[in-house]
Legacy VTK file of the C-alpha trace (Angstrom):
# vtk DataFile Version 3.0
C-alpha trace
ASCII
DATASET POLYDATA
POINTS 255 float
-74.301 -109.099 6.444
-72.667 -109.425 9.770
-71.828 -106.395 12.085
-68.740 -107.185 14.242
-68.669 -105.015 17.392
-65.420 -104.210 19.263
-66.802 -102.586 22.645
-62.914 -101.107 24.400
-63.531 -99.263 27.660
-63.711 -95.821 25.955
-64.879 -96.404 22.764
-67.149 -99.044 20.823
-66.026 -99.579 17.400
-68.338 -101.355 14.865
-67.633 -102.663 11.235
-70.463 -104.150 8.257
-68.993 -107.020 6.384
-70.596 -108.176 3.393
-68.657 -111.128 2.967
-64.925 -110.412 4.118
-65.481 -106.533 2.510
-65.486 -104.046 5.341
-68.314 -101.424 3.664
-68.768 -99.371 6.634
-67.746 -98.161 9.992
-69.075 -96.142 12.820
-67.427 -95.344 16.550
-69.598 -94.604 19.531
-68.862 -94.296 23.056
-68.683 -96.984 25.396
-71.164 -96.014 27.841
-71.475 -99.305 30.458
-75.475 -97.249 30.925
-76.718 -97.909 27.347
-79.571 -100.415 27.315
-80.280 -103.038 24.455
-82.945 -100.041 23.654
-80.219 -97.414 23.268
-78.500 -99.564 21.062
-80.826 -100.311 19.328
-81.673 -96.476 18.223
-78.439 -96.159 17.816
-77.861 -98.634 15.353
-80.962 -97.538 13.663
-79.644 -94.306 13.387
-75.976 -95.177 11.849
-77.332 -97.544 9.348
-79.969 -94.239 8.025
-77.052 -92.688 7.483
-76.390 -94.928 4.713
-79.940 -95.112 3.508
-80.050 -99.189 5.051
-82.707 -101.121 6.851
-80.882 -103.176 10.086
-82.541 -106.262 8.524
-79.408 -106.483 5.969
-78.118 -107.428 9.581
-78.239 -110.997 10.103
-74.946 -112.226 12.139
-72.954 -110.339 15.195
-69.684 -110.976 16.104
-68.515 -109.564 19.543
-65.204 -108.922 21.381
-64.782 -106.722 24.203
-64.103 -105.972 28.053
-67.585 -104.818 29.319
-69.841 -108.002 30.284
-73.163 -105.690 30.789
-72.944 -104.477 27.427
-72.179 -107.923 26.024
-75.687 -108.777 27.535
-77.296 -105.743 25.780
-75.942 -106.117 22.371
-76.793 -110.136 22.488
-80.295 -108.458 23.070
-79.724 -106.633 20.470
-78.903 -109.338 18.369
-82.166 -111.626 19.627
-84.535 -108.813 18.406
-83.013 -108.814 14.657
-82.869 -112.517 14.857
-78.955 -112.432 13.857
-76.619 -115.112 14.613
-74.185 -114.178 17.270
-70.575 -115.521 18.334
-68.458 -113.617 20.951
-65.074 -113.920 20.778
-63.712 -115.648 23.608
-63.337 -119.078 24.994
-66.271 -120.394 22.543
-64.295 -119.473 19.881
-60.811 -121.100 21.530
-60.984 -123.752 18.886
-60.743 -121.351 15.766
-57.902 -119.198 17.180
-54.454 -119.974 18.162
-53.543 -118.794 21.244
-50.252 -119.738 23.429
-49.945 -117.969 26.939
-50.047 -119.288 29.722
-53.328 -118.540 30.636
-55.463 -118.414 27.486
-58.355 -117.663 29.288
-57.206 -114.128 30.258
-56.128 -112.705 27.195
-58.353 -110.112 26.354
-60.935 -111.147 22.971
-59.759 -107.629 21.168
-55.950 -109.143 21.620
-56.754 -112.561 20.214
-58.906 -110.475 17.140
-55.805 -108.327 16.267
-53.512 -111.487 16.533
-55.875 -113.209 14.225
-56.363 -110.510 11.875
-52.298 -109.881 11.606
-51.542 -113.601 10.892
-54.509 -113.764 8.540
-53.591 -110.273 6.603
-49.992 -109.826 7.360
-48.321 -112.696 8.066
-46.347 -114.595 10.916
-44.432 -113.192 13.065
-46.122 -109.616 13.738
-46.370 -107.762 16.192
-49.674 -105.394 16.775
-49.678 -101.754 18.425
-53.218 -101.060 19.501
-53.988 -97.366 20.499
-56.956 -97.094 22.495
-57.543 -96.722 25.928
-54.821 -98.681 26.887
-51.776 -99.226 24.576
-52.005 -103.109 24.138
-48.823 -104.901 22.332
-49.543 -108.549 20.749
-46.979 -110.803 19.446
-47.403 -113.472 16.743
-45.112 -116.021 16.793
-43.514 -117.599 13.636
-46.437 -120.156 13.662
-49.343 -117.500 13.801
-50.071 -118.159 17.255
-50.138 -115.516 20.191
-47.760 -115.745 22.389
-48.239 -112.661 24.833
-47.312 -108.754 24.707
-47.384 -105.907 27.226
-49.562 -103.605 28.531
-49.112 -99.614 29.173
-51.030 -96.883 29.871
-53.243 -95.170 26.665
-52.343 -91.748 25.439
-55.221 -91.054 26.891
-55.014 -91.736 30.117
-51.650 -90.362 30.178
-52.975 -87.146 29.507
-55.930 -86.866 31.591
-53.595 -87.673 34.713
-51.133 -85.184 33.680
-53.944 -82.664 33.818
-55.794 -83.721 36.563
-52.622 -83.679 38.531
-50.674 -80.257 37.087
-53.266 -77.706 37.823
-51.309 -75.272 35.212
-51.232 -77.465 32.367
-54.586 -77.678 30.378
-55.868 -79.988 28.037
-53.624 -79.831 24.296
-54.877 -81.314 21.465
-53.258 -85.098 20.810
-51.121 -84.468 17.543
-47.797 -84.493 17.066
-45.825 -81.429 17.780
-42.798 -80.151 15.038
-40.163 -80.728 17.633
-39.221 -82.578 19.936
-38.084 -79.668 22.146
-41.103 -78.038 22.832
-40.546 -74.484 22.226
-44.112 -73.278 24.359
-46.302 -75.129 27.378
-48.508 -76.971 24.414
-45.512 -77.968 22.438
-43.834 -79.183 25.419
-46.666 -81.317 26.642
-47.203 -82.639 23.073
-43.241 -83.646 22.641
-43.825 -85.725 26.084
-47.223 -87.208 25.637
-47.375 -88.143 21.384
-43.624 -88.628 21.007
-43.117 -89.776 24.159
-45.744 -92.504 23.350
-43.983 -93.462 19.686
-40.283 -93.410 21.357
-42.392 -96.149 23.538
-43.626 -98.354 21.104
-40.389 -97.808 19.352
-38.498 -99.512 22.279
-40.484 -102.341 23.356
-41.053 -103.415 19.180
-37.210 -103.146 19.294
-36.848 -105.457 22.615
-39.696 -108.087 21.576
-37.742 -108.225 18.017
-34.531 -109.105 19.594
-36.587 -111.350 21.998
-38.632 -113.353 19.301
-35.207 -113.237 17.137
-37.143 -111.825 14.341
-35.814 -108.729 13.164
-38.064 -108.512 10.339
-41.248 -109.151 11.342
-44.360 -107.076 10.407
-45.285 -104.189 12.843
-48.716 -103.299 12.448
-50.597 -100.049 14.115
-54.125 -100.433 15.507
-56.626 -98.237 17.663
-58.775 -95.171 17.624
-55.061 -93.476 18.081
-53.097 -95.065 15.672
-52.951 -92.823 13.157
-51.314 -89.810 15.616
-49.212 -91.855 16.975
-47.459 -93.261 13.258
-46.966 -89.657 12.000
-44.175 -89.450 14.601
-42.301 -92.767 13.904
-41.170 -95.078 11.065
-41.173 -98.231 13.378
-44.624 -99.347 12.030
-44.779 -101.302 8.248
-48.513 -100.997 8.495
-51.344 -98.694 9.827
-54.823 -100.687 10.250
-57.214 -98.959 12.369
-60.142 -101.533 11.384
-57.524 -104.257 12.584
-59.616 -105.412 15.108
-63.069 -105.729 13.589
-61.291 -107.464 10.705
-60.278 -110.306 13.122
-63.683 -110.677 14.393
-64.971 -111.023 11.311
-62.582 -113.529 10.421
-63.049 -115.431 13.743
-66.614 -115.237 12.375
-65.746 -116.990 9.257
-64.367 -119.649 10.950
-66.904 -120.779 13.406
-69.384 -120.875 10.271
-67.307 -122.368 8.051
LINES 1 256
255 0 1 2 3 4 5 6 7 8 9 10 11 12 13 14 15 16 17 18 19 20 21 22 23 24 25 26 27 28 29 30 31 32 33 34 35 36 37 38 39 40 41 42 43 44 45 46 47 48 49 50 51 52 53 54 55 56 57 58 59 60 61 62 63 64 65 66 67 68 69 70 71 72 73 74 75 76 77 78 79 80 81 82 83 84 85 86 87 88 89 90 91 92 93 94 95 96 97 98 99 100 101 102 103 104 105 106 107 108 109 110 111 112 113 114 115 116 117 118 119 120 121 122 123 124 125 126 127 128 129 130 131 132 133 134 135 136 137 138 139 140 141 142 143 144 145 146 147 148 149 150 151 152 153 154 155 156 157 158 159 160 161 162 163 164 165 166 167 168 169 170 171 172 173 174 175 176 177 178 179 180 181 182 183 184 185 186 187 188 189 190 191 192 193 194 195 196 197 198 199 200 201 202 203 204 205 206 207 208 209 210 211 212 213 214 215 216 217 218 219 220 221 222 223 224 225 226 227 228 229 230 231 232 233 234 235 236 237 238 239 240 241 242 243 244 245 246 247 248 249 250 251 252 253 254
């Protein structure tokens, strides 16, 4: 079975594939501490859950931002004797990828462009909810072409707090108005609404841009869910998005 790993800068999100089936997930914080021995419990520990042995393990797939866990988890991979391939320039021949500098796009952005051509078709556009809200555009040919960048919902509200000493934490959901009729409400109208009316713009612009009114708009990340409850602009919600385009980058470097 292969476990694809998706380390973000908050969270580390990992999928089991047997085959192309996704059978199970698990999230975990990204914690830039952990050692290849903390994973390695850790793992342990998620696959008991499920009454498993880690030696069903024998491939890893990685994408992500943090280069000392990369090192761990390849440790990781050594001690179970799996296969690895991290997504990245050693999988540039496998992926299609036009920017104009391929060798910065993040690996999570080329695994959700790969997944949405693979699953959904060409030209899509991906909404990825994590720490950062990440937009990727597929062109007409399945290739990535670029996107934008903006702060998480997250991060949004953890500055808003940190810098309005009267305004505590609220819990991310969606409020039933958009005129906030208390302090939470309020906050909640700015932050989750705020963050669809967003996404609703930019899709809007990059249609009009890519001169493809119809293409698929697909909604990734640990946030993804929240965030569609508050807007029709999205055809599809996918939160395992990501892993499913490492799996599939996977596929293709082993034939």
């Amino acid at each position: 079975m292969l476990l694809a790993i998706d380390m973000g800068n908050t969270q580390t999100a990992l999928g089991l594939f047997d085959g192309g089936e996704l059978v199970h997930s698990w999230r975990m914080p990204t914690d830039r501490s952990f050692t290849a021995d903390e994973l390695h419990v850790r793992l342990h520990g998620y696959f008991h859950m499920y009454g498993m042995d880690l030696d069903v393990v024998d491939a890893m797939a990685f994408a992500g931002v943090v280069p000392q866990l990369n090192r761990a988890w390849r440790r990781v991979a050594e001690r179970l004797g799996a296969r690895t391939v991290v997504v990245g320039p050693d999988t540039a021949s496998v992926t299609c990828v036009r920017a104009k500098n391929p060798a910065e796009v993040g690996a999570d952005r080329i695994a959700n462009a790969t997944a949405a051509a693979k699953f959904y078709g060409s030209p899509s556009i991906v909404v990825d909810f994590g720490t950062a809200t990440n937009i990727d555009v597929v062109d007409a040919e399945g290739y990535y072409i670029g996107g934008a960048i903006a702060p998480g919902l997250r991060i949004s509200m953890d500055a808003l707090t940190a810098r309005a000493a009267k305004l505590s934490s609220v819990p991310l959901e969606a409020p039933a108005h958009a005129i906030g009729v208390d302090t939470v409400e309020a906050v909640q109208s700015g932050a989750v609404l705020g963050t669809a009316a967003m996404a609703e713009g930019l899709v809007a612009r990059i249609k009009r841009e890519l001169g493809a009114p119809n293409a698929t708009v697909i909604a990734t990340g640990g946030l993804a869910v929240v965030i569609a409850d508050s807007t029709d602009v999205f055809d599809v919600v996918d939160s395992q998005l990501t892993l499913k385009g490492i799996c599939e980058i996977y596929r293709r470097m082993n034939g």
